[in-house]
N, C-alpha and C positions, 0 to 999 in steps of 0.2 A: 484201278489202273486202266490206261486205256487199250482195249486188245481188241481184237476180230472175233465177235460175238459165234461161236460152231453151230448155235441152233440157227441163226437168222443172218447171220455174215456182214454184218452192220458193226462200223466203228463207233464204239461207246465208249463213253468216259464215268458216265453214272449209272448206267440200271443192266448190264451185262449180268445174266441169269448164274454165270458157272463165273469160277475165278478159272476155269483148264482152257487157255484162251491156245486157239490154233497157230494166230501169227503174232505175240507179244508184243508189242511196241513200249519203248521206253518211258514207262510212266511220269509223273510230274509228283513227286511226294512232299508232304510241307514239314517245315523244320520242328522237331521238338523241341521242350522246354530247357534239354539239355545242350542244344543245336546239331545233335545228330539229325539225321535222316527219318522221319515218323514213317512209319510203311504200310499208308493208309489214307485217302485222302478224301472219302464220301463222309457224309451224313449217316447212313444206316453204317452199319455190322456188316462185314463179311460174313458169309452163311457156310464159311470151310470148318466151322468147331462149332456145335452146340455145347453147352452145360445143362448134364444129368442131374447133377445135385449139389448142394452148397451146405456146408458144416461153420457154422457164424460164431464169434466168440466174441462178444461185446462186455465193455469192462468203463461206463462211463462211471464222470465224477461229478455231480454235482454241485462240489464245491466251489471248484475253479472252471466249471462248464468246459469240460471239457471230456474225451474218451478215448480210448485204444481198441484197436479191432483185431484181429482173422479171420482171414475168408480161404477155406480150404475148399477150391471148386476143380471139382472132377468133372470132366469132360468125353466128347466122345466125338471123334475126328471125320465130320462126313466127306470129304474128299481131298485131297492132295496140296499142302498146305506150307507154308514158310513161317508163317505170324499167326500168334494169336492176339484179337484185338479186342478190349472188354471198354466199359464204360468206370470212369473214377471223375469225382468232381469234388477240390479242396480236399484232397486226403492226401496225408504225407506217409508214403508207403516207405517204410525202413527196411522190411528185406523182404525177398522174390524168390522161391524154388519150384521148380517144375521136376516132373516126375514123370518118365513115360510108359505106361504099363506095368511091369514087372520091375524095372530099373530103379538104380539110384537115385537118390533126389539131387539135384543139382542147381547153386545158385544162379539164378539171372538178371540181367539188367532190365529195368523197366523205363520205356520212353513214355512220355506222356505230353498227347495234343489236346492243350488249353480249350484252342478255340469250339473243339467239338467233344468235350468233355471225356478223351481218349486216350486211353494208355494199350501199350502194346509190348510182345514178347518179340524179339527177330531169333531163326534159329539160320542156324550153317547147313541142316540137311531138314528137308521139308517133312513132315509130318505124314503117316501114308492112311488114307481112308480106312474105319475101321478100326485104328487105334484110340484106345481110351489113355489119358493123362491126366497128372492134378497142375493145378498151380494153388499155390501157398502164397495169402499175401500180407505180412503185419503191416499197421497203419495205422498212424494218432490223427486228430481233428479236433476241432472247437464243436462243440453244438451248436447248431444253429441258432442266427437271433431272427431271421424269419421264418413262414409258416410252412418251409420245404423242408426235408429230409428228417434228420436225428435232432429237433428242435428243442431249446429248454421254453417253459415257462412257469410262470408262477400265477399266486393270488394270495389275497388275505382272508386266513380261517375266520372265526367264529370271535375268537379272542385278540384280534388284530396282527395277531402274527403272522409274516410272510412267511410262504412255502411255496416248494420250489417245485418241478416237475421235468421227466423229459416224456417227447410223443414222439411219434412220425407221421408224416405225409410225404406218402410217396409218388403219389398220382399227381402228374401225369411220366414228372422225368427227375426227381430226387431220391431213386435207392441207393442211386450214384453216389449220395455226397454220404451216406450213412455204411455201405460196404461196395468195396470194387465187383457190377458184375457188368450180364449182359442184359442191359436196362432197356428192352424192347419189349413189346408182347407178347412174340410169339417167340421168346428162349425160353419154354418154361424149364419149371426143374421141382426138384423137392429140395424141403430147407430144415435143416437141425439148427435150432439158435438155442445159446446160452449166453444167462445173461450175468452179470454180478451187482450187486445192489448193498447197501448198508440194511442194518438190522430193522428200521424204521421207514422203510420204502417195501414195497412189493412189485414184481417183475408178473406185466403179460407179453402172452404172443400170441400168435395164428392158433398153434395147437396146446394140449392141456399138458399143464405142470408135469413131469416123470422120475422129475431127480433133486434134490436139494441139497447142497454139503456148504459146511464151515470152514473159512480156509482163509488165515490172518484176518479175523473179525469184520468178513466180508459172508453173505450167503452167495454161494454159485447155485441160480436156477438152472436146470436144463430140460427143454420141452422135446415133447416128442417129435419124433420126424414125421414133418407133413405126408400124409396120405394121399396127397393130392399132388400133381403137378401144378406149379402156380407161375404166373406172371413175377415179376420182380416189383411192379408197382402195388401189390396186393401183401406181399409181406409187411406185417406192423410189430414194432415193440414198445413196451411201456411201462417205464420206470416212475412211481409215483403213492403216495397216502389214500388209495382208493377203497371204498369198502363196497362189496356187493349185497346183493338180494338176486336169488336164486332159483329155478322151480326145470325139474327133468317134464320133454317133451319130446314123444318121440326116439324115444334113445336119445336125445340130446340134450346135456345142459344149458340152459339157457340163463344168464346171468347178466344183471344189470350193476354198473361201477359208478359210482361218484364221488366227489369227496365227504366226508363223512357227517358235515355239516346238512348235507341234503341228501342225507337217504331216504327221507320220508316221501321226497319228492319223484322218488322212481318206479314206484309199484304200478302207474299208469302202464307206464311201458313195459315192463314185467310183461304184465297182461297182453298188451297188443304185440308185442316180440311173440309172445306163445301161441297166440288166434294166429297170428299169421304162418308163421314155420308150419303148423299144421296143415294150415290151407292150402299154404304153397308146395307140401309134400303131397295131397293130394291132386292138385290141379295141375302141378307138370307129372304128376306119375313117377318122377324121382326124388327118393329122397335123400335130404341134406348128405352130406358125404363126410365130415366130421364129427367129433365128440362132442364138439362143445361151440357156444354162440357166444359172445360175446359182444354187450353195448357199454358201450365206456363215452360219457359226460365230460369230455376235457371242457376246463375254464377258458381256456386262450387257445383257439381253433377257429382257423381263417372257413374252411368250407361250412356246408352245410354240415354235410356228414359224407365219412367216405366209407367204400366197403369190403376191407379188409380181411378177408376170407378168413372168418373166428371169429375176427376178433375189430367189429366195426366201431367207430369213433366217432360222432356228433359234439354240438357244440351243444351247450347245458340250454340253450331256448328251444332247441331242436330233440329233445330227450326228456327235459326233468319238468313235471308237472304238481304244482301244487294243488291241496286235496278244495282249494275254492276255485282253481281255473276253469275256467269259460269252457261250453261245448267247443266252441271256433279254437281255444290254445289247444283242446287235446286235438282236435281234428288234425290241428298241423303237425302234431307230434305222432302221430297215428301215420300221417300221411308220407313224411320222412321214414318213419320205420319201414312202412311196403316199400318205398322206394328203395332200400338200404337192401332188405333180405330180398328183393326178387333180384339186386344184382349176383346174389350165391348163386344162383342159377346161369343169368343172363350177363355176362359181364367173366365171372369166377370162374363159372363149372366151364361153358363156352366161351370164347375171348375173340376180339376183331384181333385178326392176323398184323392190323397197324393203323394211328391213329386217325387215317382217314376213314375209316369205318368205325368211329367212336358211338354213331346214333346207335349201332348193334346192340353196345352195351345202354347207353343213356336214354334213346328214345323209349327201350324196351321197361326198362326200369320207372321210366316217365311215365306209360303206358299203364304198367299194372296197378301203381303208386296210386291211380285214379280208378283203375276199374277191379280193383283186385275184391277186399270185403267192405268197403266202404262205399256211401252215396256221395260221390263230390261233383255231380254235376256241372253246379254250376261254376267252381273252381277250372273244371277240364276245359269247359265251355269258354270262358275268360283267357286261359293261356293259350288256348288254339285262336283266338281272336289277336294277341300280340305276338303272334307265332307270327302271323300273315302280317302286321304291320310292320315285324323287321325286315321281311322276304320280301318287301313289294320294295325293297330298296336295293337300286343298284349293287350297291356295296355287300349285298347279300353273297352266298356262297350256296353252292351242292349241299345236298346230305351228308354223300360220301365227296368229297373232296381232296386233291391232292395238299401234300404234308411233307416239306422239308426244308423244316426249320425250327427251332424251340420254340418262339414265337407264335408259328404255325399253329403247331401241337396246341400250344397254349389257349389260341385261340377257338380252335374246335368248341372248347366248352364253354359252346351257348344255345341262344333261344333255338337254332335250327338243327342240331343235335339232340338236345333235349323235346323241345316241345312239340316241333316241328316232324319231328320220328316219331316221337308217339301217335302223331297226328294222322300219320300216312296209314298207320297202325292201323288207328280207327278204322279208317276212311277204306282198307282191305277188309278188315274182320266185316263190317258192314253192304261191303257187295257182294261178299260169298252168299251164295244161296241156304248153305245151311249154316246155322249160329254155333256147332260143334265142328265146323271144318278149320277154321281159326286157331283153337285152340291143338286140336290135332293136327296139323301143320306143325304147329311151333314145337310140340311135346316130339315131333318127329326129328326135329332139326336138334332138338336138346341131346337127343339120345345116339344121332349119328355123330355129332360132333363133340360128345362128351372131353373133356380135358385137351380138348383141340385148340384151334384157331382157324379163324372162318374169314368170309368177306362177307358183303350184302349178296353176291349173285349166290354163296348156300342157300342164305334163308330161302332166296323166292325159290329155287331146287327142290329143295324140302318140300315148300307150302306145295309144288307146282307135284311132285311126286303125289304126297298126301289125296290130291285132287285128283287128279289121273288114276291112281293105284288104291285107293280107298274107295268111302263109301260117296263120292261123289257120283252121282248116276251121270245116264248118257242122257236122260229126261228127265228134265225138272219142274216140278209143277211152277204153273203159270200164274200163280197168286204174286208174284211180288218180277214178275218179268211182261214188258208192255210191247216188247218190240219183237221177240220169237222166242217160244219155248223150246226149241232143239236148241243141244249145246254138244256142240263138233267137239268130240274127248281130243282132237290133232289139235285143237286150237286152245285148250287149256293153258296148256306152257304160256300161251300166248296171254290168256288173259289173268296170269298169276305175274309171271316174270317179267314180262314185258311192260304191263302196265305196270308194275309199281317201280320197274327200272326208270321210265320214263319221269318221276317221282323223286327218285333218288342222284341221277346222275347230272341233272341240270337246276343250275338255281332258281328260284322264282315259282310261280305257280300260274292258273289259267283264272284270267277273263271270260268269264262264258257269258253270252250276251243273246238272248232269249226274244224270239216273235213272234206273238199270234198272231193268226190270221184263220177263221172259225175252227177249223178241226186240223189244222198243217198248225206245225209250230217248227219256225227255223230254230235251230241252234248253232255257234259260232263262237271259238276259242281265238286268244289271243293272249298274249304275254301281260299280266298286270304288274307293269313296272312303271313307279311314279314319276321317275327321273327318265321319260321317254323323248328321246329327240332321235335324227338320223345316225351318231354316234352309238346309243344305245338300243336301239330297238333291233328285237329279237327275231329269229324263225323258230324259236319252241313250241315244241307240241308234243299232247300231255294224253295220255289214253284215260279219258276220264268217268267214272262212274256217274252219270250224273242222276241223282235221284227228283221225286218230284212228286208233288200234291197237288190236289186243284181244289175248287171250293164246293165240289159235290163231297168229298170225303180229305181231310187235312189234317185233321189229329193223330188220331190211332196208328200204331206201327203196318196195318193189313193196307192203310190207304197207300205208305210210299209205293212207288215204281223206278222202275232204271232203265238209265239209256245209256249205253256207252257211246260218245263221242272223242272217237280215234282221228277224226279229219279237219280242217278246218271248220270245215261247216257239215252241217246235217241234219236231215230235218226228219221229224218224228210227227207220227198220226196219231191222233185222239182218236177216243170213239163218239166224241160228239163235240159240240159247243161248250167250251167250259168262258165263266167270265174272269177268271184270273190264274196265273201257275204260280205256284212258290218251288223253284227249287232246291236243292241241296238241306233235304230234307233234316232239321234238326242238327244241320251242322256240322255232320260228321266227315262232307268233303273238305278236301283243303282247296277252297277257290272261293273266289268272290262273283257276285251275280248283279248283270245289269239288266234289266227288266225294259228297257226304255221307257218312253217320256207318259205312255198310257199306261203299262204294264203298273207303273210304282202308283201312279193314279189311283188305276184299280186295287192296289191291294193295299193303300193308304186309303180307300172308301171302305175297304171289307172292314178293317180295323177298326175305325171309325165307327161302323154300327155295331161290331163284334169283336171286341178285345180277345174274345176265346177262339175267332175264326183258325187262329196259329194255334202250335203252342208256343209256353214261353221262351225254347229254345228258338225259334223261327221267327218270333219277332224279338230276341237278339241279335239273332242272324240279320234278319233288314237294317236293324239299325245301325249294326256296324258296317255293313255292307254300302248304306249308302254316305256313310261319312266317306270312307277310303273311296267311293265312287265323288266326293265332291273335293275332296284332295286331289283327285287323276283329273278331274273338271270336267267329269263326264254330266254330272248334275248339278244344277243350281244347287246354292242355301236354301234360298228359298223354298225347293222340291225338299229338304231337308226338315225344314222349320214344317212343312205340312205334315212328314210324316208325322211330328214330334207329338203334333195335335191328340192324337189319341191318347197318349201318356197319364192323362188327368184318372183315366180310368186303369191304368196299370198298378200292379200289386205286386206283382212277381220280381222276384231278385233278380234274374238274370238281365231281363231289359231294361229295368229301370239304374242299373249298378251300369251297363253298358252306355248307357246315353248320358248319366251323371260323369264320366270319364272321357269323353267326348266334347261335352259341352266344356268343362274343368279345364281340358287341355288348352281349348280356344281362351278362354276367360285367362288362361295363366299367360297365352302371348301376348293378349290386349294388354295386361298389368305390366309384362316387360317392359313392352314399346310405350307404356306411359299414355294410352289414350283413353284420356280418363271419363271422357263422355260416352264413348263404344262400352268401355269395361262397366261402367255403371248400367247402360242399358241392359247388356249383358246379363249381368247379376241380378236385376229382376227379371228380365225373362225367364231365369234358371227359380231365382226363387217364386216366380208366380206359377211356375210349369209345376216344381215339384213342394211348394208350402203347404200344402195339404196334407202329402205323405211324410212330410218330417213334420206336420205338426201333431200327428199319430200315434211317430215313436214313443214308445216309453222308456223311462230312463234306469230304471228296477234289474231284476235278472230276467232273462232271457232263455229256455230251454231249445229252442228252433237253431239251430245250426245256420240256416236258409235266414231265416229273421235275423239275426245277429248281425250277418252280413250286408244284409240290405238297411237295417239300422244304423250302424258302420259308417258305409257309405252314407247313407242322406244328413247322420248329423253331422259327421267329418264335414262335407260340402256346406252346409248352413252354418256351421259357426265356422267356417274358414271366410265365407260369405259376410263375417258379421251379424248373422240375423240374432235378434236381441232373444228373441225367446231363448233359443239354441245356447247363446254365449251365457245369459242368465241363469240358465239349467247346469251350466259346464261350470260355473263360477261357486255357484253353492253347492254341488257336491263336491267339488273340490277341500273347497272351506269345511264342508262336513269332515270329511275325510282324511284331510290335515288335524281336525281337533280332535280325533277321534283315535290317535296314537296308534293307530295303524287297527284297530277292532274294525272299524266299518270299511267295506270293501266295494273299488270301485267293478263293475262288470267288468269283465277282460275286454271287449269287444270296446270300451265303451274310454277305456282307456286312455288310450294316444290320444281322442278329440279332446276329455276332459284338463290331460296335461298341456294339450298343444296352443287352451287358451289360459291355462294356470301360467304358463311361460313368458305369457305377453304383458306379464304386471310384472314391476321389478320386487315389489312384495311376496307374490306368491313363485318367483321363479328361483328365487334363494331359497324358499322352504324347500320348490322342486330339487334342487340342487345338492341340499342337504339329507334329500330323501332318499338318491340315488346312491349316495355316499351308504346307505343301510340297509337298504333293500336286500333280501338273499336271493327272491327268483328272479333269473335272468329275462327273464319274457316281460316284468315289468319293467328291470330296468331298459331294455331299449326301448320302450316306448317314453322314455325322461331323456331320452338321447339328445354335440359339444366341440370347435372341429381340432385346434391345434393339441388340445388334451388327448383326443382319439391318435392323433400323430404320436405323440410323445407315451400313448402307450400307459398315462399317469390311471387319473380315476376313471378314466373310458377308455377300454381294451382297443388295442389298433385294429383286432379283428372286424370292429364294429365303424370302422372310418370312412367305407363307401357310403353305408347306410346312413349315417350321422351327414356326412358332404348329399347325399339324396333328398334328405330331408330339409338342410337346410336352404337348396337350390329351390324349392317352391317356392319362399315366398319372397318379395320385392328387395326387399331389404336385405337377404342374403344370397343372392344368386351371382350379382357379382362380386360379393368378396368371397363364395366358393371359387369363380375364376380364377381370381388374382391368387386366393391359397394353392390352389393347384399349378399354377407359373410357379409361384416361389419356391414351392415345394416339390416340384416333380422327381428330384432325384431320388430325394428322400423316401417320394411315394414309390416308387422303381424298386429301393432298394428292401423296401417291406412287401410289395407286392409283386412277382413277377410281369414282364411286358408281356400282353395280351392277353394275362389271364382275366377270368372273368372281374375278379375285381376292380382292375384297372377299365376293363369296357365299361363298369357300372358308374367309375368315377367320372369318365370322359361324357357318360350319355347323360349323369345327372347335371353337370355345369354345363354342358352344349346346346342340350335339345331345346330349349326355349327361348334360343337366338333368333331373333328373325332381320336383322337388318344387314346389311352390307358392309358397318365398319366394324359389326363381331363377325361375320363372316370375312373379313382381312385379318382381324388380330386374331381367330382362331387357327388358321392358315399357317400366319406369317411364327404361332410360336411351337406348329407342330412341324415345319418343315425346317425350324432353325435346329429342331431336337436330333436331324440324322440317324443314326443308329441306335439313339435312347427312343427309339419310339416313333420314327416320323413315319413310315409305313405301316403302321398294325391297321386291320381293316376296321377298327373299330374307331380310327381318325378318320377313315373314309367314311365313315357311316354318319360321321356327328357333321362333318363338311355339305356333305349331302342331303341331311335334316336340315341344315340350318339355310339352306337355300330354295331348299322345298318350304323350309316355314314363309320364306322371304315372299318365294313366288306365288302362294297362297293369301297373304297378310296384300302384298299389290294387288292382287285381283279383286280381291272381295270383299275389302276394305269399304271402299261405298257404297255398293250394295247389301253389304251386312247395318250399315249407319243406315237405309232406309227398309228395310225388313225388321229391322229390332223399333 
């Protein structure tokens, strides 16, 4: 309502701290469904009632898909109040009683606002702070047919019979459509849920089984009452034919669920559920806070995996592992698990207060997922490189950024929440002086804000506490500091919170641009932002660690040093003549680096005689560095094509997988645009650079995690290239493999290439097709992955329908009729996948991003703004608009001087 704010005396209409408004003014409220008066008219909750706790009574049907609920939620009245207002979305609530205190129960009438998924109680005398109340609310519903709230799905067993299933996904904003609550973050509560099920299903939840009864040829589960205060997005229930595999850890059970057909394929994860829970009770110093863990395999599940306090959910490629998978399939499924159990901690136990602070949860989880017991370098190293190529686009966003909207929310979850937070992560834990003040920070922050809700200014509090109040000295040795070894304890706060606010609060990241001159080296920040004109260009500035090697000492961790550059510019002293700097040592800053026109000289001459002068993380680093530097057109191709030079002698995965994805990208826009003499030069250049090292591969198993990958990559590229060896190799094991009724098995790694050129014969793409129809583990069938069958949900699950439209937008022949199926189909895609969730970014960026001309840059335009409120603002239409115009203005420029360099 709009009032005269008491703390600040400012008329508000939206973000007024208190409802106890001094000078009331006659607010503007929107009509309910019933066309009374709604009494409520923001986006957030009023914060006049929290909810203590919620008693859940779920009673679905699987026959008729459908269910009946109660939501008994007791309350507890923080200040002076008229209305209680909760969230409800497609529930038909049949009756309403409130109760206050000690008092009768009494029915009420419930109004309910559509547009903002809200239902509300009006009473005749206001509510007084301090009172506790329930409200009672029954309510039937359909289950869902998409992948939000109380959802059904199914699959076919073993024996061809269909079966059915319900789950939930409630993250980020469907607990709403599953029970009436307060579907924010920070309302937590505790929750009693019972469930009821037929004799032939079994019932999980968050907490463990406590009660079981018969009651008209029905079983009523009832679990215990959480222990925990939880979010409402974090409660999960699931009705369904699962069978576990089990093992206590820690006082806690830890159990894996599938369908019963592939329980052989769980004991991977068994195993790495239990390595890690261990790990992770040690290395935050808390442990787990429930009885029991749960990992449950759903068949038909849109996320990766989500993490449901108990009781976490993956998709069966993200979990189940068979006993011949590739080191690379467990890795991913290893790597999903860290990710899943460090949110019990980061996410669960502590929560962002709202979902502009979603990296809290996600970056952190992104974070450990990579560094927790596993080596995934060069995994971490790759996402922190496409981290910086969605950031360096206008259309980018903050870390923490404003959120109000569903959409909004929705779109949170991407690359700069996830990748980009874990990234910042890095790039702190790495300038702390000492390698245990990182984690002691964070183990600080877990422990004061246990079952809280936080923003980003706690964490740096904590970390900046930890620093200040711990075992950070007032002196620190001078092995890895270049510029002064005093550290002013008044300036800490300063260089914890401030620097990584600078990090978090503004989008984009720094240009730092690097000049010797003998022992003076200038340094200079600047906004690297692609889309730079007078409309866009920034005053950002970034308190940046910058670290740095030279070629007297460039490998070993003792050789880095730091500078922090707080100002535009600023210059730093060597202690002698060095002949070249590499900075941003192994990568762990979030910035890119221009060396100018001798700098890249010089360190394209070190390479050149010594591929070991870096390591392989740093000549990553350059190579990606200087592509995005000839994108922004700070460097010719040509300075490009020289670095590229030394590549003949590269070995290592991370550089050669990074310039293979670079080069691939150029070669896929010369194939759009149809210029078939470029594109051919092109594709020997790539095959003369790297023929050598794909002629190497072998095609056998594989135990190197690192080789697999780098395998991967060069044959994927040569026989998408055509090269005959490649496509020859891929064609007869193919053929082996088809005649061999499924005994001979392809590598995992090795997979998608083999299929991708089995697909291109009409002979062997029926066999494909017939394979996929039999297949049990899911990790191979998406690599056989189809697109209106992925729609229609037939033999290719809709969960898999970005990735299917991704795949098939590579090559020529399918890129524009993904276009045109995404026109035809948009609503449809709308109505399976929410607006601006990640899904939808991934279908938009897979059919956009290799537009480079002017008449798809009109008809991309002209059919996202004819969409209106299906869609035509999500930021993820700004970003493919602005891809496709930067493709445009790259493809004009270097068009002819790329036809005389090739």
């Amino acid at each position: 309502s709009l009032c005269i704010c008491p703390l600040c005396s400012v008329l508000t209409a939206v973000f007024c701290p208190t409802e106890i408004c001094s000078t009331p003014i006659e607010p503007v409220y929107p009509t309910s469904s019933t066309g009374d008066v709604f009494p409520w008219a923001r986006y957030r909750l009023p914060q006049s009632v929290h909810p203590v706790s919620y008693d859940l009574t779920l009673n679905p049907d699987l026959d008729d898909m459908t269910f009946t609920g109660r939501a008994v939620i007791t309350m507890s009245v923080f200040h002076n109040t008229d209305r209680i207002v909760l969230h409800a979305a497609n529930l038909n609530i049949t009756k309403a009683t409130f109760k206050l205190g000690d008092g009768d129960a009494r029915d009420e009438t419930i109004l309910e606002y559509r547009n903002n998924e809200q239902i509300a109680v009006k009473f005749s005398e206001e509510l007084q702070a301090g009172q506790r109340c329930v409200l009672t609310l029954d309510y039937s519903a359909a289950l869902s047919h998409t992948y939000g709230g109380f959802y059904n799905s199914s699959y076919i067993d073993k024996d061809g019979n269909k079966r059915v299933l319900a789950a939930t996904q409630f993250e980020p904003l469907a607990a709403r459509k599953a029970f009436p609550c307060f579907d924010e973050p920070a309302f937590k509560a505790t929750f009693q849920i019972r469930i009821s099920r037929k004799s032939d299903y079994m019932a999980l939840s968050n907490m463990p089984l406590v009660l079981r009864t018969l009651f008209l040829q029905l079983f009523n589960d009832e679990f215990e009452k959480t222990t925990v205060n939880m979010s409402t997005y974090l409660v999960a229930f699931i009705v369904a034919n699962f069978t576990p595999i089990s093992k206590n850890v820690s006082n806690t059970l830890v159990s894996v669920y599938s369908v019963p057909e592939k329980k052989e394929h769980t004991h991977y994860a068994l195993e790495m559920a239990s390595k890690l829970l261990a790990f992770y009770n040690e290395f935050f110093e808390i442990e787990y806070p429930l009885k029991k863990l749960d990992l449950v395999a759903i068949p038909d599940f849109l996320a990766g995996a989500m993490e449901n306090w108990g009781l976490i959910t993956f998709r069966e490629t993200t979990l189940l592992v068979g006993k011949d998978s590739s080191p690379l399939e467990k890795q991913v499924v290893a790597s999903v698990i860290a990710h899943e159990l460090a949110h019990q901690w980061f996410g669960n136990l502590v929560t962002m207060s709202w979902w502009n602070d979603l990296w809290l949860n996600e970056g952190f989880a992104t974070y450990m997922q990579y560094t927790s017991v596993f080596s995934q370098g060069n995994l971490f190293l790759a996402v922190r490189f496409r981290a910086l190529d969605k950031d360096a686009l206008n259309s980018s966003h903050a870390v923490s950024a404003e959120v109000n909207a569903d959409e909004q929310v929705e779109e949170m979850f991407d690359s700069v929440s996830y990748e980009k937070g874990a990234s910042v992560l890095l790039m702190l834990r790495a300038s702390l002086p000492e390698e245990q003040q990182f984690r002691k920070g964070i183990i600080q922050y877990l422990k004061e804000f246990s079952q809280l809700n936080t923003d980003t200014g706690d964490l740096w509090n904590s970390l900046t506490q930890v620093c200040v109040g711990g075992p950070f000295p007032h002196v620190v040795s001078c092995s890895n500091l270049s510029v002064s070894c005093q550290v002013d304890v008044s300036s800490l706060h300063q260089n914890v919170s401030e620097m990584m606010s600078s990090w978090t609060s503004q989008k984009g990241f720094p240009l730092v641009t690097v000049s010797v001159q003998e022992d003076q080296v200038e340094i200079k920040q600047e906004h690297f932002l692609l889309t730079s004109d007078d409309a866009t260009r920034t005053s950002s500035l970034w308190n940046i660690p910058v670290t740095y090697v030279n070629d007297s000492c460039s490998v070993a961790p003792e050789c880095r040093q730091v500078f922090h550059l707080k100002s535009k510019s600023d210059t730093l002293k060597l202690p002698g003549k060095v002949k070249w700097l590499k900075l941003n040592y192994q990568n762990t800053g979030f910035y890119i680096v221009h060396y100018g026109d001798e700098g890249w000289a010089a360190l394209t001459d070190a390479l050149s005689k010594n591929v070991n002068a870096l390591t392989h993380e740093d000549r990553a680093s350059l190579i990606h560095n200087i592509f995005a530097l000839s994108r922004l057109g700070r460097v010719s191709f040509y300075q490009v094509l020289n670095l590229l030079k030394y590549m003949s002698s590269e070995t290592e995965t991370a550089p050669v997988t990074e310039a293979l994805l670079q080069l691939n990208s150029i070669y896929k826009l010369l194939d759009k645009r149809q210029e078939s003499g470029l594109q051919a030069r092109m594709k020997d250049y790539i095959l003369r650079s790297f023929g050598s090292l794909m002629d190497n591969q072998t095609w056998g198993e594989e135990d190197s995690v690192s080789k697999q990958e780098l395998r991967s990559a060069l044959l994927g590229t040569a026989c998408s290239l055509m090269q005959e060896n490649c496509v020859q190799h891929a064609k007869s094991l193919f053929k082996q493999f088809a005649e061999s009724s499924g005994t001979l098995r392809i590598p995992g790694d090795l997979q998608q290439v083999v299929f991708t050129v089995a697909a291109q014969s009409d002979e062997d793409w029926m066999t494909l097709l017939n394979m996929h129809q039999n297949v049990t583990l899911d990790s191979v069938k998406r690599k056989m992955l189809i697109l209106k069958a992925g729609l229609d949900g037939t033999f290719i699950q809709t969960q898999d329908l970005p990735l299917v439209i991704n795949t098939v937008s590579q090559g020529f022949a399918g890129y524009l009729f993904c276009w045109d199926f995404i026109q035809e189909n948009w609503d449809r895609l709308i109505e399976k996948f929410p607006l601006g969730s990640f899904a939808i970014q991934t279908i938009i960026k897979s059919a956009t991003s290799q537009f480079s001309t002017q008449a798809h840059l009109d008809q991309v335009q002209a059919f996202f703004s004819s969409l209106k409120e299906r869609g035509s603002q999500m930021r993820s239409v700004q970003e493919a608009l602005e891809t496709i115009r930067l493709n445009q203005r790259w493809m004009d420029k270097n068009l002819p001087s790329l036809q005389q360099w090739l």
